[in-house]
C-alpha positions in Angstrom: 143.3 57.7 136.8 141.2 58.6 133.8 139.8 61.4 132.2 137.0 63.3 134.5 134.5 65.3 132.9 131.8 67.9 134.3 128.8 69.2 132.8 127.6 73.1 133.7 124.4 74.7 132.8 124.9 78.7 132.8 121.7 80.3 133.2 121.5 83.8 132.8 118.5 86.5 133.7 118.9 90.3 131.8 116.9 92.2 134.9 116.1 95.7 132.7 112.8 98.1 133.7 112.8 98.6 130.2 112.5 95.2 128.7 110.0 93.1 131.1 109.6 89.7 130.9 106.9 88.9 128.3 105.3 85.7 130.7 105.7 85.7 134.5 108.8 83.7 135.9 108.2 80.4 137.2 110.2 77.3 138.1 110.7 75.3 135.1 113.9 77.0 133.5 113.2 75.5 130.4 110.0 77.0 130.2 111.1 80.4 131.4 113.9 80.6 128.7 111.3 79.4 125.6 108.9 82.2 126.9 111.2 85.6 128.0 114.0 86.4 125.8 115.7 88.3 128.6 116.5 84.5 129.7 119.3 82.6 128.4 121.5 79.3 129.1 124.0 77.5 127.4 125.7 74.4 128.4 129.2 73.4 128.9 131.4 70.6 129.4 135.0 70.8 131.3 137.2 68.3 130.8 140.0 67.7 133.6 143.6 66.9 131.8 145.5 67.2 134.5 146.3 63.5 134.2 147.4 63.7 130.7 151.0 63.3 129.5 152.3 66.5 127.4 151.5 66.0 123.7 148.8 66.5 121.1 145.3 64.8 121.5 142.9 64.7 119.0 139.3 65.4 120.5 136.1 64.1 118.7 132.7 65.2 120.2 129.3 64.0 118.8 125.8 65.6 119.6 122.8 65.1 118.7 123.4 67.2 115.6 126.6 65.8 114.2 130.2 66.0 115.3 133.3 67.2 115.4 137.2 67.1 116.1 139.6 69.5 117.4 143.2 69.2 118.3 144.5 69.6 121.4 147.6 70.6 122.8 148.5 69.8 126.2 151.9 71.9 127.5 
């Protein structure tokens, strides 16, 4: 088996009566979060290891914006 991978989009809405929503809510999320600042959503990616043998790994991930490495350590 090989590695499995899942990407999640968290979106988030800050309901407060005294910070309104600048624009009126629609549905495109993007467009929502660019216009209201009580919007936010960041992304994330889990990685299933379960089918990795103990040891270190060295991770590399690359974006749009550059990349980077990280070790990790799987007990």
């Amino acid at each position: 088996m090989g590695i499995y991978t899942w990407m999640f989009c968290f979106l988030s809405r800050i309901v407060s009566s005294d910070d309104l929503m600048t624009t009126p809510e629609g549905n495109n999320a993007a467009l929502n979060t660019r216009n209201n600042n009580n919007i936010a959503y960041k992304n994330e990616t889990v990685i299933d290891v379960s089918n990795l043998a103990k040891g270190m790994y060295l991770v590399k991930v690359k974006t749009e914006e550059g990349s980077a490495s990280k070790t990790l350590i799987k007990n």
